[in-house]
C-alpha positions in Angstrom: 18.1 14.5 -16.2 18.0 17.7 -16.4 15.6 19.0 -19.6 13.7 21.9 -20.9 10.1 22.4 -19.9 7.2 24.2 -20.2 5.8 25.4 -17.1 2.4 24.9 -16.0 0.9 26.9 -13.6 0.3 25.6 -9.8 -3.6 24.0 -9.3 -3.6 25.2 -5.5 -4.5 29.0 -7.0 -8.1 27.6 -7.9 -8.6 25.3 -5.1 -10.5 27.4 -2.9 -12.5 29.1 -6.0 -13.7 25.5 -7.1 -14.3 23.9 -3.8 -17.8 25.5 -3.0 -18.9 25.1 -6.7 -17.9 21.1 -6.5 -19.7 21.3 -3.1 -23.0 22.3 -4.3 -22.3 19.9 -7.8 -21.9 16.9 -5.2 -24.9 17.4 -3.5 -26.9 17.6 -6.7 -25.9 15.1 -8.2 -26.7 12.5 -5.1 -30.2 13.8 -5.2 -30.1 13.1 -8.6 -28.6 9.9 -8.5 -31.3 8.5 -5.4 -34.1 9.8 -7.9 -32.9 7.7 -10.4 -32.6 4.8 -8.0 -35.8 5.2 -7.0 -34.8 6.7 -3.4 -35.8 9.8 -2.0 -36.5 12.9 -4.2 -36.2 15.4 -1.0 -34.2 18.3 -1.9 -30.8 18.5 0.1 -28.9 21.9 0.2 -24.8 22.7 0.5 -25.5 23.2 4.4 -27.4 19.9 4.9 -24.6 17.7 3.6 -23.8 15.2 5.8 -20.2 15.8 7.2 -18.5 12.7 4.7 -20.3 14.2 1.5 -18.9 17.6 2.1 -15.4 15.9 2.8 -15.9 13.8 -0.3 -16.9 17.0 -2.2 -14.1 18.8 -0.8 -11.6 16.4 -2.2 -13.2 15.8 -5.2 -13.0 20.0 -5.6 -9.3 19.6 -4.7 -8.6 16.3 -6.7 -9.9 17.8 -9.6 -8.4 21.7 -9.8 -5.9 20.4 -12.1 -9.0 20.2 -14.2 -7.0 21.7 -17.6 -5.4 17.9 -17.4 -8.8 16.8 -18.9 -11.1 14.4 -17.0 -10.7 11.4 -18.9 -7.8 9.2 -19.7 -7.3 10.4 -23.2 -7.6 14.1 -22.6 -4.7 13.8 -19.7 -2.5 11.4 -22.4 -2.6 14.8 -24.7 -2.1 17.0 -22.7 0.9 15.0 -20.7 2.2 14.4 -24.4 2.5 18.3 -24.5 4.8 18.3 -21.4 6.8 15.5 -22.4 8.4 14.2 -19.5 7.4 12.7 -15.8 10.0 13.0 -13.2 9.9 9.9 -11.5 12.0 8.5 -8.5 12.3 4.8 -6.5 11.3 2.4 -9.4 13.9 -0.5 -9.4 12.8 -2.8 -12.2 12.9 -5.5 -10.5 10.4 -4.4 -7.8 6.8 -5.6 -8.9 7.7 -5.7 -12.3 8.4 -1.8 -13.0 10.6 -2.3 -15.7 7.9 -3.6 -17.7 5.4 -1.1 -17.0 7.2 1.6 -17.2 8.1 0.5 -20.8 4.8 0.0 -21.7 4.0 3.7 -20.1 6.6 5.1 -22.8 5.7 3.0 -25.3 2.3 3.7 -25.3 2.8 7.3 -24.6 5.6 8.8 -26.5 6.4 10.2 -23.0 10.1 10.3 -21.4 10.1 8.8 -17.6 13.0 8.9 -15.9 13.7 7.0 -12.6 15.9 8.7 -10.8 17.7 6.9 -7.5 15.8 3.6 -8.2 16.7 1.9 -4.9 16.0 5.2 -2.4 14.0 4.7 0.5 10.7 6.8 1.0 12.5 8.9 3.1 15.0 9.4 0.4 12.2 10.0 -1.5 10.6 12.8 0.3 13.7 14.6 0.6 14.4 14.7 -2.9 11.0 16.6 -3.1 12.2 18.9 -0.5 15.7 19.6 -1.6 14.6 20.0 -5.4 11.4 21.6 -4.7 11.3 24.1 -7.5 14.0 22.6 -10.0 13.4 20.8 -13.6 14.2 17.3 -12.3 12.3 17.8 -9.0 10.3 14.2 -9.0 6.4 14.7 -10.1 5.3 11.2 -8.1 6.2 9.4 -5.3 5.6 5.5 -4.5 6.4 5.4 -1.0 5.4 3.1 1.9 2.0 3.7 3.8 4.1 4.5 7.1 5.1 8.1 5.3 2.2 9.2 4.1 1.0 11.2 6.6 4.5 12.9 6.8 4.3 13.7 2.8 0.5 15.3 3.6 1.4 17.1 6.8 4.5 18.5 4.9 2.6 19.6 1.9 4.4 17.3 -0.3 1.8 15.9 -1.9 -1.6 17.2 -3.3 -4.8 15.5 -4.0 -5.4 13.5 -7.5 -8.6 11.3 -7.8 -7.8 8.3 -10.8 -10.9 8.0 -13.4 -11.1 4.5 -11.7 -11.5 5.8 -8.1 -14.8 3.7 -7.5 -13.1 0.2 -8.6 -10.4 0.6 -5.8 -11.1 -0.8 -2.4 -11.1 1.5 0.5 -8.0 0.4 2.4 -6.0 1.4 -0.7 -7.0 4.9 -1.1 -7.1 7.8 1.0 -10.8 9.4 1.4 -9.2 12.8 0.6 -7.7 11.8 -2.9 -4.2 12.7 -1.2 -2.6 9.5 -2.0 -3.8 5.7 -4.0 -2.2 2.1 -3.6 -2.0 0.7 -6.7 -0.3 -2.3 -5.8 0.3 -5.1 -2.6 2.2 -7.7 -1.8 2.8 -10.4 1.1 6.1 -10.0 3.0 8.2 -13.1 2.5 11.3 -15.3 3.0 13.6 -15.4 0.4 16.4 -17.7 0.8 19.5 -18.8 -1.6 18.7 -23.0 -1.3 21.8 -23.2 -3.2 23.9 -21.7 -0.4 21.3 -22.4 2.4 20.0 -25.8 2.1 17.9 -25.7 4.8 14.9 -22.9 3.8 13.2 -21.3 7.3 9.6 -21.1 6.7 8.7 -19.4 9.5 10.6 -16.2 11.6 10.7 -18.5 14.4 13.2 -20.7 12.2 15.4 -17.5 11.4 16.9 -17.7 15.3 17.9 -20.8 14.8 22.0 -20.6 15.1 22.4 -22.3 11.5 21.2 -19.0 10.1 24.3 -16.8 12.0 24.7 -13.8 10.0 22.4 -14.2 7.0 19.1 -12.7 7.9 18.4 -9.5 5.9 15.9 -7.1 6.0 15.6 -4.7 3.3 16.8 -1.5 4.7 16.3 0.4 7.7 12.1 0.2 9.0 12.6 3.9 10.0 13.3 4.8 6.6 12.6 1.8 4.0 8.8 0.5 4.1 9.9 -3.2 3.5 11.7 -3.3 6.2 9.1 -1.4 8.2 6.2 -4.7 6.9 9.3 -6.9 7.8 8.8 -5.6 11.6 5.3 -5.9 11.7 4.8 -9.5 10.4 7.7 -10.4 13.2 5.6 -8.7 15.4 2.4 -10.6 14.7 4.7 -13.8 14.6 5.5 -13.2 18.3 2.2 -12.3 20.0 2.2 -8.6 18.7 -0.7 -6.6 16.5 -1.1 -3.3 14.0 -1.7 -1.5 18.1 1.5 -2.9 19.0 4.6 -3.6 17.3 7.1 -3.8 20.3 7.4 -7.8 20.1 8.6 -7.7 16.6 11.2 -4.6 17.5 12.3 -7.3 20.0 12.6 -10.3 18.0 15.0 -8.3 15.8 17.2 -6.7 18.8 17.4 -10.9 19.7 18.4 -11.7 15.7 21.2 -8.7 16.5 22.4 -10.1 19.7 22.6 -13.5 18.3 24.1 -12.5 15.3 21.4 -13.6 12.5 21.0 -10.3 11.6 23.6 -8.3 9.2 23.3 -5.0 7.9 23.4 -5.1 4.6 20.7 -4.1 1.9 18.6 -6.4 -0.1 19.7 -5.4 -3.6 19.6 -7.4 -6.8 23.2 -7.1 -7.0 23.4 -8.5 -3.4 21.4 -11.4 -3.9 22.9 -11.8 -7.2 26.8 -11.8 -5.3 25.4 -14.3 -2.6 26.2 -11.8 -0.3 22.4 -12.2 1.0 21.7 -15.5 1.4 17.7 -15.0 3.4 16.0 -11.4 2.3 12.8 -10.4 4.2 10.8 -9.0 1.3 7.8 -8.9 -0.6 6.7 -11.6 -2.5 6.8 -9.4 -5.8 10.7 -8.1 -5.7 11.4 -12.0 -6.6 9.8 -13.2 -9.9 11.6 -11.0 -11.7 15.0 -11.6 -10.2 14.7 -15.3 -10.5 15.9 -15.7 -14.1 19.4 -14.2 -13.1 19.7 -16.3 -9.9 19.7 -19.4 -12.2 22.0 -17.7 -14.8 24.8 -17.9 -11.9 23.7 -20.7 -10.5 21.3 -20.2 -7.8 18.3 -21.4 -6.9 15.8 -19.4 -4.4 13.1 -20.2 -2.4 10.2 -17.6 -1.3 8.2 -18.6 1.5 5.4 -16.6 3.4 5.9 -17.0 7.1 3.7 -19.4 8.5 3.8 -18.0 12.0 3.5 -14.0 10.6 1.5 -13.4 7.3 1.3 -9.9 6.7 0.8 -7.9 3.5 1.4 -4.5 2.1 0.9 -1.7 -0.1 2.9 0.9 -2.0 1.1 4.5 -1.9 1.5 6.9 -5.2 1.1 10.3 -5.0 1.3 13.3 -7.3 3.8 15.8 -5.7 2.4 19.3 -4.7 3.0 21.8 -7.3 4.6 19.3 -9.9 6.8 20.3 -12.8 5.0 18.5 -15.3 1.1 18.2 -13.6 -0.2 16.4 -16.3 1.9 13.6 -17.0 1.9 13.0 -13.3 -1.8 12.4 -13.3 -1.3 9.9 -16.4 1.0 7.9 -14.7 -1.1 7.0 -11.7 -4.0 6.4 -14.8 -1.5 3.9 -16.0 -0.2 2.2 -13.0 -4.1 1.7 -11.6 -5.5 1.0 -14.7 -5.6 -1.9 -16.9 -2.3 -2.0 -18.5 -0.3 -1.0 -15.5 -2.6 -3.7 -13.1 -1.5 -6.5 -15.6 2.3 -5.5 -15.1 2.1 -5.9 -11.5 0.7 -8.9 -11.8 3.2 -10.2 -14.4 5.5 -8.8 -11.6 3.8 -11.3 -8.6 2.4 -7.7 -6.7 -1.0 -7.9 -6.4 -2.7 -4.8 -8.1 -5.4 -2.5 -6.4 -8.8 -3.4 -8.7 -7.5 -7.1 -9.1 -11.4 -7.7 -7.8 -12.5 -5.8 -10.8 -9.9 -6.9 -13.7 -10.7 -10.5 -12.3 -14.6 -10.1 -12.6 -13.8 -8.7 -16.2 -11.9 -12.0 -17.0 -8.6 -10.4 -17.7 -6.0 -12.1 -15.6 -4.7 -14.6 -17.2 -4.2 -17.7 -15.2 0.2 -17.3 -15.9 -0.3 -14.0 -13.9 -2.4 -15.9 -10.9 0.4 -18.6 -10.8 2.9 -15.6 -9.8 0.8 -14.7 -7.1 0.2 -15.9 -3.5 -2.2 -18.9 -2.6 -5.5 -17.8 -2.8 -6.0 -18.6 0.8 -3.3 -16.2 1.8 -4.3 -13.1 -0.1 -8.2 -13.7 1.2 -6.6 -13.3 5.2 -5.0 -10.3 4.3 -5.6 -7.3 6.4 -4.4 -3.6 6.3 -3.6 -1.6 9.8 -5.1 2.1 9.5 -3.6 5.0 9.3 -4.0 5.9 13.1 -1.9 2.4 13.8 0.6 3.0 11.5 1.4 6.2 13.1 1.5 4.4 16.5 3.3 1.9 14.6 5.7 4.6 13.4 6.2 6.5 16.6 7.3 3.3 18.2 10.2 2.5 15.7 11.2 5.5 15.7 11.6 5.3 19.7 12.8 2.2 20.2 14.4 0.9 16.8 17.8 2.5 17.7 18.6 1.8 21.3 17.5 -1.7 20.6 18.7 -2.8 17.6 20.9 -0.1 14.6 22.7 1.6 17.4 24.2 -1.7 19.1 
């Protein structure tokens, strides 16, 4: 993976020199904008902001110091074309339909985009930034679960990069400092092999039924894999738990371990594919796309939200801190959020971040909705915050091994 490049020089250097001048641009352009509206014409200065303007400005300054990218989608296309190449990491095809879009990415862009380690974990992901910080193949964007975010900000892994269709993306999905956007969701599911498992659980109070001995999967470790993580949290809100506290679904799984409905295995096409996973906890998206080569050996599958635990999901991207090739980075989270990438999620069964918009438009085709959800279920979705998914977090990370991996 390892090819020439050109290097670009880091956009931290004019942070601090574009913040103030960003600042003061902000501001006049509000006053500007309630004149037009017909709102107040008073006259409001850098040092009047209002606390959320100034950190809206501040990120905006940040977002855009990588400013020689260009500020619309075309002028980032050329001048990612110049680099070439976009490092990119954890993409499995299968997952949400990523094969396809990142076809069309190359396709439309003439630009190479490797996916190294498709199947890592966002852990695995972060510490490939971290141990190839600095080399040609270090990746340039991350699509990790919303439980490492905060690590990949705190650890300066990640620097801010506002998408040219910022405003069409609900708040939920994006963080206020630019530092991170989710482009896609999903529902966490039940996946089960009917061919091998006649009897489908539709809820996770049917997977500690003894019938199910030793085929319950989740996909990867919750500490590490944010599947798996989503997996705990709809258990939890199965049994009496919420986003505040997830300690009834870390003890649902230590009683799927005792009983031995639990194996330790991960959910990988080739696993499924084998039979050697007969009921996946996943998201709903991860199964379109895998369908056509269940049936190709013979198997059928069934995917079944949880009727006692419906909880959904998103994916955050990120363009790493002081990326090897800045621009194409910034293109490809322009791609995945706009049209063209929102359409391949779809085609995919994920559930793309300005679906409200691209819906209003009239451009999802009613084959794309048919992939997706029931309508019902995707209108009772809800997304913890940040603050509960670090509670969330810390609790896994004290209780997930004495109770469950270490036993």
């Amino acid at each position: 993976m390892q090819h020439a490049f050109e290097h670009v020089p880091s956009d931290k250097e004019r942070i601090l020199n574009v913040r103030r001048a960003l600042s003061i641009v902000a501001a006049s352009a509000a006053v500007a904008l309630l004149a037009a509206c017909g709102g107040t014409t008073d006259t409001t200065t850098e040092t009047e902001m209002s606390p959320t303007a100034e950190a809206t400005a501040e990120a905006t300054a940040e977002a855009t110091a990588g400013a020689e990218c260009g500020t619309t989608v075309e002028e980032i296309a050329a001048a990612a074309q110049a680099e070439g190449k976009v490092n990119l990491i954890a993409l499995p095809d299968t997952w949400a339909n990523y094969k396809g879009i990142l076809e069309a990415f190359r396709s439309t862009y003439g630009i190479e985009a490797p996916v190294a380690n498709p199947d890592a974990s966002s852990a695995d992901e972060l510490t490939a930034v971290q141990t190839l910080r600095g080399q040609p193949d270090m990746p340039d964007a991350l699509d990790i679960g919303p439980s490492f975010t905060e690590q990949a900000i705190s650890e300066g892994l990640v620097e801010p990069y506002i998408t040219t269709n910022w405003d069409e993306i609900p708040d939920a999905l994006k963080d206020p400092n630019g530092n991170w956007v989710g482009s896609y969701y999903g529902i966490m599911a039940i996946a089960t092999n009917s061919t091998l498992v006649p009897n489908v659980p539709r809820s996770f109070a049917d997977l500690t039924k003894p019938e199910y001995k030793g085929q319950v999967t989740l996909n990867g470790d919750p500490r590490e894999a944010g599947a798996a993580f989503a997996a705990v949290v709809a258990a939890s809100l199965a049994n009496g738990g919420s986003f505040d506290d997830i300690m009834p679904g870390i003890e649902y799984f230590a009683g799927l371990k005792e009983s031995g409905n639990l194996q330790t295995i991960d959910v990988t096409p080739a696993a499924l594919l084998s039979g050697d996973v007969p009921i996946a906890l996943d998201w709903t998206y991860n199964f379109p796309g895998l369908l056509p080569e269940l049936e190709k050996v013979g198997f059928t599958m069934d995917v079944v939200v949880p009727s006692d635990g419906l909880y959904g999901g998103f994916y955050a991207q990120s363009v790493v801190s002081d990326p090897v090739h800045p621009c194409a980075a910034r293109l490809w989270l322009e791609h995945i959020t706009g049209n063209d990438g929102a359409l391949g999620y779809l085609e995919g069964g994920a559930i793309p971040a300005r679906y409200a918009a691209l819906d209003a438009a009239g451009l999802i085709p009613e084959a794309a909705k048919a992939n997706l959800p029931p309508a019902d279920q995707i209108a009772q979705i809800q997304f913890p915050t940040q603050e509960q998914i670090a509670v969330m977090k810390d609790q896994l990370t004290q209780n997930w091994g004495p109770m469950v991996a270490d036993l």
